[in-house]
KELUM-403279 format. One record per residue (C-alpha): residue in one letter; x, y, z. Coordinates in pm, whole numbers, plus 50000, padded with zeros to 5 digits. Example, Ala and Ser with C-alpha at 12.3 -4.5 7.8 and 13.67 -1.06 7.14 Angstrom:
2
A512304955050780
S513674989450714
This chain:
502
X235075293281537
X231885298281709
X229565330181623
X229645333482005
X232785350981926
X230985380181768
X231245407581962
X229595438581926
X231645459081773
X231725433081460
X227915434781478
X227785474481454
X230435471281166
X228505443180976
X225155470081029
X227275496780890
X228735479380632
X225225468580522
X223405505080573
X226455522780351
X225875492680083
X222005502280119
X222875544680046
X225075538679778
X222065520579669
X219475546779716
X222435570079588
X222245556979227
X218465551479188
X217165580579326
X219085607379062
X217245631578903
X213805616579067
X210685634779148
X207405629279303
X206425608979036
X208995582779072
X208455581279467
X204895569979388
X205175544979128
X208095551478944
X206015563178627
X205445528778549
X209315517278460
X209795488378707
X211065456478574
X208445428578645
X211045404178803
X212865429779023
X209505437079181
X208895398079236
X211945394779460
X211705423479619
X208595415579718
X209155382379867
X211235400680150
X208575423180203
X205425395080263
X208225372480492
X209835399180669
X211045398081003
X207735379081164
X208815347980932
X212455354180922
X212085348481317
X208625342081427
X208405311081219
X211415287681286
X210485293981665
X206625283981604
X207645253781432
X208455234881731
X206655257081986
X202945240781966
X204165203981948
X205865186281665
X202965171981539
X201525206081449
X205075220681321
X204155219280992
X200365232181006
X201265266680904
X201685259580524
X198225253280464
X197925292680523
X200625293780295
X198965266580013
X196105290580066
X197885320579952
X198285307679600
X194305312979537
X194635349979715
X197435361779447
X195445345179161
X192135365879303
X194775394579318
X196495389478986
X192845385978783
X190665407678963
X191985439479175
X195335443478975
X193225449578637
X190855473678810
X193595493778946
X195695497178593
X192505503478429
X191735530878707
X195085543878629
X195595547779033
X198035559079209
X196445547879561
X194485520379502
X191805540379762
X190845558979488
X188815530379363
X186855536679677
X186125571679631
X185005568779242
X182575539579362
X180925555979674
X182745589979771
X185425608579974
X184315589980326
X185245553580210
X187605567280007
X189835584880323
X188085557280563
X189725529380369
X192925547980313
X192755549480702
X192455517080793
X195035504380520
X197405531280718
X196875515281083
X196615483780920
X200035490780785
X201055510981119
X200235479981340
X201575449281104
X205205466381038
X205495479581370
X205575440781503
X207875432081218
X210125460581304
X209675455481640
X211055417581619
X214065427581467
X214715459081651
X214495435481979
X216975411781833
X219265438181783
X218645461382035
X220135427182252
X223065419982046
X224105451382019
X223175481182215
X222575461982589
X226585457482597
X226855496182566
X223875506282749
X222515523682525
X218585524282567
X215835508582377
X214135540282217
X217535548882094
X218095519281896
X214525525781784
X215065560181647
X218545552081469
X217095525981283
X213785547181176
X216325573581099
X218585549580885
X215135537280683
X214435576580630
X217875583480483
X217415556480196
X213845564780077
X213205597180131
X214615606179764
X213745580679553
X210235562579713
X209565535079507
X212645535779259
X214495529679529
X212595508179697
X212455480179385
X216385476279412
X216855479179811
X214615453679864
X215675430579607
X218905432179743
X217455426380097
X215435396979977
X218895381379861
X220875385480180
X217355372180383
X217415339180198
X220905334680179
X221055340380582
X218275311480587
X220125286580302
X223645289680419
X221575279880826
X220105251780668
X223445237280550
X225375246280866
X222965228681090
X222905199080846
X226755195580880
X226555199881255
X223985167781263
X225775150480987
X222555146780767
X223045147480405
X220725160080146
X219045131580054
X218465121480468
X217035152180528
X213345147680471
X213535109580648
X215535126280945
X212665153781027
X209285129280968
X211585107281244
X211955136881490
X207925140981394
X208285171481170
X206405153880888
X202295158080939
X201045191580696
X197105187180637
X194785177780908
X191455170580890
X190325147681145
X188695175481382
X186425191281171
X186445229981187
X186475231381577
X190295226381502
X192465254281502
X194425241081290
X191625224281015
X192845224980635
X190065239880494
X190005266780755
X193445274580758
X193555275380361
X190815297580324
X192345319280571
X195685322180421
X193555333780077
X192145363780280
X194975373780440
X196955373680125
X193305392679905
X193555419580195
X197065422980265
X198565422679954
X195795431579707
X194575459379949
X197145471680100
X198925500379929
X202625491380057
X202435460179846
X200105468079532
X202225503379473
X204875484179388
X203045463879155
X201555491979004
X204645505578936
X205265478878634
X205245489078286
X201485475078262
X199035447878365
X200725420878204
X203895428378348
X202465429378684
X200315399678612
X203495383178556
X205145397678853
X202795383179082
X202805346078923
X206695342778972
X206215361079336
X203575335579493
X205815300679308
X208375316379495
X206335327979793
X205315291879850
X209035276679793
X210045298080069
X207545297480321
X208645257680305
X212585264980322
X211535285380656
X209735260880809
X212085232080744
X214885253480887
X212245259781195
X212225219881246
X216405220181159
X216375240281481
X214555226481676
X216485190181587
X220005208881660
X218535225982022
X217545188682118
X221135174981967
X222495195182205
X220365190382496
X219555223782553
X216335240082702
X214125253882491
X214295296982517
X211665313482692
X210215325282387
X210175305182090
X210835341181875
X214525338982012
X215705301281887
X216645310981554
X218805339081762
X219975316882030
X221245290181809
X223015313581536
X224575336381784
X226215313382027
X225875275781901
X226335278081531
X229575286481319
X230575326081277
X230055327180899
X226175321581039
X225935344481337
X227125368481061
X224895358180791
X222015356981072
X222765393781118
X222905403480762
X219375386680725
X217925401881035
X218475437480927
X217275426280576
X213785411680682
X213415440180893
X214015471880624
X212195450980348
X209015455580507
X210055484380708
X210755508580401
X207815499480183
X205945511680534
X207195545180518
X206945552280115
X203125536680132
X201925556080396
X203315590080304
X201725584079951
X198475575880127
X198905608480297
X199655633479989
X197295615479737
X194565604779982
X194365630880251
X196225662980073
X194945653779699
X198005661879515
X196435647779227
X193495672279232
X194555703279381
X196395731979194
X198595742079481
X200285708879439
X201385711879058
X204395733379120
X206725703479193
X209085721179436
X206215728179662
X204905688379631
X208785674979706
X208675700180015
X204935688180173
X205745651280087
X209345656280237
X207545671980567
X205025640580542
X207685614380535
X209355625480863
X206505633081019
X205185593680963
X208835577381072
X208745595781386
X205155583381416
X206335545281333
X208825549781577
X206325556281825
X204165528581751
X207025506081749
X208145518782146
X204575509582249
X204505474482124
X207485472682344
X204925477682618
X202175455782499
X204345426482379
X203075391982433
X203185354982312
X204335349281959
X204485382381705
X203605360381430
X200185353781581
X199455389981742
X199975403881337
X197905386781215
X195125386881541
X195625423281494
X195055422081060
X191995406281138
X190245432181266
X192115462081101
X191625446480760
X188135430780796
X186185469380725
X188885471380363
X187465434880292
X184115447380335
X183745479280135
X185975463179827
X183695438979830
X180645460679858
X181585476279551
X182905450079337
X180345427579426
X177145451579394
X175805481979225
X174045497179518
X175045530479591
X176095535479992
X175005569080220
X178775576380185
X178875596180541
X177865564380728
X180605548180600
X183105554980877
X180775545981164
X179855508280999
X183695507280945
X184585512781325
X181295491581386
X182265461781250
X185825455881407
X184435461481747
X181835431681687
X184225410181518
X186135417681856
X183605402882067
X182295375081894
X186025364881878
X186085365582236
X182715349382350
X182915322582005
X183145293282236
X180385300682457
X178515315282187
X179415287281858
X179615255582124
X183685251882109
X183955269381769
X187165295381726
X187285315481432
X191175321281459
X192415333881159
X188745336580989
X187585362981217
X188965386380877
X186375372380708
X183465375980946
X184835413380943
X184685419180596
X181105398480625
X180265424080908
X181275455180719
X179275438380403
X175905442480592
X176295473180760
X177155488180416
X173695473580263
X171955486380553
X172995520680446
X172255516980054
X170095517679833
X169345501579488
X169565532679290
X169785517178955
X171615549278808
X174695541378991
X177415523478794
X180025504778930
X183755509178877
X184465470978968
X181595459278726
């Protein structure tokens, strides 16, 4: 039986199903929990449940769909380009792992912002919280976005039921599991996510090999014959787009800035029992990391083998193949599993979103850790209550107008869009790890605004401007190079400054 017998109804009961599974979840971890254990679960996450969790998380949607479609998208020959961003990530968790992660236990922080703040004062210290939160804002809102559009098709078009509608129930169903628990929730939810995600994308990978009659051992031959075989290139020098060295180098910035400054990811890993548990936590996460990026793009060229086996057109967008093949060409057990792993990779991401930014709110903004009015605990778990709500409706918004703005491949518009959200965090992290010289904290904002805006243009103009040059991906780094020297322009060498990051 095809999954093109699914109908809709089986679709809302598999999402039901899955949402009552995720509750009872929340339900059981979330007892007797208080403010504390939303933020970082007073330190009593186990290292390895944080790993796997946080595998769904950094995939998400984008990869879950994005990828298998991209695969085949540019040309065959490029298919496999992608993992030397991903080859690249291994030296961003190691600069993570040995460098920011000891800071921040040794900081004792609760948002890693606070570095910011001890080092140069409240400006950076809000300015970077508020660029990690429309960093955040932006990159899960095109995860979410994906997924909400897959579903949003499958199952809400047969009933009519409009867009924004599906958009608020599944905001609404993200609220319901965290809004309790945070964190200690969010360590066993998304492990359990992770899981169904992967098995979605093994149980694919063996369908599709049945359906072509390749066994294991004929796999690799079979895809460098349909020209899925060509990883590193290096014949172009950097004016190619897709040039090792720039595409590794970009992958270890991405993963520095999203990951190691972004307060979604490292408030899970500062929920660990210590550093070495974390340390730990983020050596079996980027092994894995790697070992799935590969299992997603080798199901991206499966794909695009089985849409040419069966001499069909490609889709319109390459975002819907992985949708188009599991829903209506592709055995039932997978349109299933393909549905299970959709709402996964979107609530893995989706629900560290919400818990990170309302902790960047209370502690950043309202300075629960400072302020007396926020010690009677009733009072906090109202105001951080009040906070969460008030940030899923505002996701929810976010995600409507990406409806609006929507074009080419989401994959590509994250990370266009991290490049210039994360470049100014880049910049004044490395301002203050890398130098002593104390910053004329109120100008911080306007270099921070500053420097995206040029990064914008010189993105734009680079080919006129660098004779056929494109920065692509590496535009984060002339960002965070940007926000560098507009941060030196406003210091000074006062040698009586220490640094936190020395």
């Amino acid at each position: 039986m095809h999954a093109s017998g699914i109908t809709p109804l089986i679709i809302l009961s598999i999402v039901a199903g899955y949402f009552l599974l995720l509750i009872f979840t929340a339900w059981i971890t979330s007892r007797n929990s208080n403010t504390d254990d939303f933020f970082i679960n007073r330190h009593k996450s186990q290292w390895w449940l944080v790993a796997i969790g946080m595998i769904g998380s950094s995939l998400s949607g984008v990869t879950f769909i994005s990828i298998p479609g991209v695969v085949g998208a540019g040309g065959h020959n490029q298919a496999f380009s992608y993992l030397q961003v991903v080859l690249g990530y291994l030296l961003g968790y190691m600069t993570i792992s040995l460098v920011l992660m000891p800071l921040y236990y040794r900081l004792n922080l609760i948002s890693i912002y606070g570095y910011l703040g001890k080092r140069f004062g409240i400006v950076s210290y809000q300015t970077g919280s508020g660029f990690f939160m429309l960093s955040r804002l932006i990159g899960s809102a095109f995860r979410m976005f994906l997924a909400v559009m897959v579903l949003h098709n499958l199952l809400c078009v047969p009933y009519g039921i409009p867009f924004f509608i599906t958009v608020i129930v599944a905001i609404a169903l993200i609220w319901v599991y965290t809004f309790r628990g945070g964190i200690r929730t969010i360590v066993y939810t998304d492990t359990l996510q992770t899981v169904c995600m992967f098995a979605a994308v093994i149980l694919t990978i063996i369908a599709i090999l049945h359906a072509l009659d390749i066994s294991a051992t004929q796999w690799p031959q079979a895809m460098r014959d349909a020209g899925f075989s060509k990883v590193f290139f290096f014949e172009k020098g950097w004016s190619d787009p897709n040039n090792f060295f720039k595409q590794f180098l970009s992958g270890a910035l991405i993963t520095i800035v999203m990951t190691g400054l972004d307060q979604d990811m490292m408030q899970k890993n500062l929920s660990c029992k210590n550093i070495g548990e974390a340390q730990k936590n983020m050596m079996l996460f980027s092994i894995i990391l790697v070992i799935a990026n590969l299992m997603v793009l080798c199901l991206g060229a499966l794909l695009w083998m089985y849409l040419h086996h069966l001499n069909l057109p490609a889709p319109g967008q390459a975002d819907q193949l992985f949708p188009l093949l599991a829903m209506q060409h592709l055995p039932f057990y997978i349109g299933i599993a393909f549905i299970i792993g959709l709402v996964a990779s979107a609530y893995n991401s989706a629900d560290g979103t919400l818990t990170a930014l309302t902790t960047a709110v209370c502690v950043d903004f309202l300075g629960f850790e400072k302020k007396e009015i926020y010690q009677d605990e009733k009072y906090k778990t109202k105001i951080r209550s009040r906070i969460h709500i008030l940030i899923a409706v505002i996701f929810a918004i976010v995600i409507l107008l990406f409806q609006l703005i929507n074009k080419g491949s989401v994959i590509n518009e994250l990370f266009r869009a991290a490049g210039f959200t994360y470049g100014p965090l880049l910049g004044l992290f490395a301002f203050g790890m890398l130098t002593k010289r104390k910053i004329i904290d109120k100008y911080a904002l306007a270099v921070c605004i500053a420097a995206p805006i040029l990064s914008y243009f010189l993105n734009a103009y680079s080919e006129e401007l660098f004779g056929g040059f494109t920065f692509g991906f590496l535009i984060l780094a002339v960002n965070g190079l940007i926000t560098f020297l507009g941060l030196w322009m406003i210091s000074s060498s006062d040698k009586s400054v220490t640094s936190a990051g020395a």
